[in-house]
N, C-alpha and C positions, 0 to 999 in steps of 0.2 A: 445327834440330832437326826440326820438323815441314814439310813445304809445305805450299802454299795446294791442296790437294785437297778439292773440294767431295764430302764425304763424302752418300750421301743421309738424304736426312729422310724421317720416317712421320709423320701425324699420325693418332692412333688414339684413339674415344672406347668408357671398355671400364665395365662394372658391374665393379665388385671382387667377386670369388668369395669361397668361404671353400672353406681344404683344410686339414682338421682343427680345430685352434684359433686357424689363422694364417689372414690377408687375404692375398689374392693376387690381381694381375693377370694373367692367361692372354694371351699373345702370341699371333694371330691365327695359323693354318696357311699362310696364304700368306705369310708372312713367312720361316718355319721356314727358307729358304733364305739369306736377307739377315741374318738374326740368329741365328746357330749357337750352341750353347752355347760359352762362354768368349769371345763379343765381347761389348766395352763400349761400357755406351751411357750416354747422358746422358739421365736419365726426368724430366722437369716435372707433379708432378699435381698438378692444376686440379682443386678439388671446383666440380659442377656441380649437383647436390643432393645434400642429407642425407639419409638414412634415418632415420626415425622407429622408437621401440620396438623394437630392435634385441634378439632372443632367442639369449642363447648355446643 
Protein backbone atom coordinates (compact mmCIF):
# COMPACT_ATOMS: atom_id res chain seq x y z
CA UNK A 1 0.00 0.00 0.00
CA UNK A 2 2.19 2.66 1.11
CA UNK A 3 6.34 2.77 0.87
CA UNK A 4 8.84 3.60 3.23
CA UNK A 5 8.92 7.34 1.88
CA UNK A 6 10.41 9.49 4.56
CA UNK A 7 7.87 12.13 4.20
CA UNK A 8 9.30 15.46 5.85
CA UNK A 9 8.58 16.72 9.41
CA UNK A 10 8.17 20.42 10.94
CA UNK A 11 8.40 20.94 14.37
CA UNK A 12 6.59 24.29 15.08
CA UNK A 13 6.06 25.96 18.51
CA UNK A 14 2.77 28.35 17.66
CA UNK A 15 0.44 30.71 20.44
CA UNK A 16 -3.05 29.58 19.46
CA UNK A 17 -4.87 32.60 17.89
CA UNK A 18 -8.50 33.19 17.98
CA UNK A 19 -10.51 33.84 14.59
CA UNK A 20 -14.06 34.67 15.54
CA UNK A 21 -15.23 32.42 18.32
CA UNK A 22 -12.92 29.50 17.17
CA UNK A 23 -9.02 28.67 18.34
CA UNK A 24 -6.84 28.37 15.74
CA UNK A 25 -3.31 27.53 14.89
CA UNK A 26 -1.89 29.65 11.84
CA UNK A 27 0.72 27.61 9.73
CA UNK A 28 3.86 29.65 9.34
CA UNK A 29 4.33 31.41 5.59
CA UNK A 30 7.16 29.55 4.93
CA UNK A 31 5.71 26.53 5.00
CA UNK A 32 2.62 27.66 2.65
CA UNK A 33 4.54 25.68 0.00
CA UNK A 34 5.10 22.28 1.82
CA UNK A 35 1.57 22.24 3.10
CA UNK A 36 -0.93 23.48 0.41
CA UNK A 37 -4.43 23.40 1.17
CA UNK A 38 -6.05 19.75 1.01
CA UNK A 39 -2.61 17.92 2.39
CA UNK A 40 -2.74 15.72 5.40
CA UNK A 41 -1.06 15.95 8.07
CA UNK A 42 -0.77 14.42 11.41
CA UNK A 43 -0.86 17.63 14.30
CA UNK A 44 0.56 16.41 18.13
CA UNK A 45 -0.38 19.42 20.36
CA UNK A 46 1.73 19.67 23.28
CA UNK A 47 0.25 22.47 25.81
CA UNK A 48 3.38 24.12 26.97
CA UNK A 49 1.37 26.83 29.19
CA UNK A 50 -1.99 27.73 30.14
CA UNK A 51 -3.38 30.84 29.84
CA UNK A 52 -4.79 32.31 32.76
CA UNK A 53 -8.37 34.53 32.77
CA UNK A 54 -9.27 33.76 29.41
CA UNK A 55 -11.89 36.86 28.15
CA UNK A 56 -14.37 35.83 25.48
Amino acid sequence: MYKNIKMPQYIITKKVAKHGKQAIIVIPRILENELKPGTVVKLTVDVIKEVENVSS
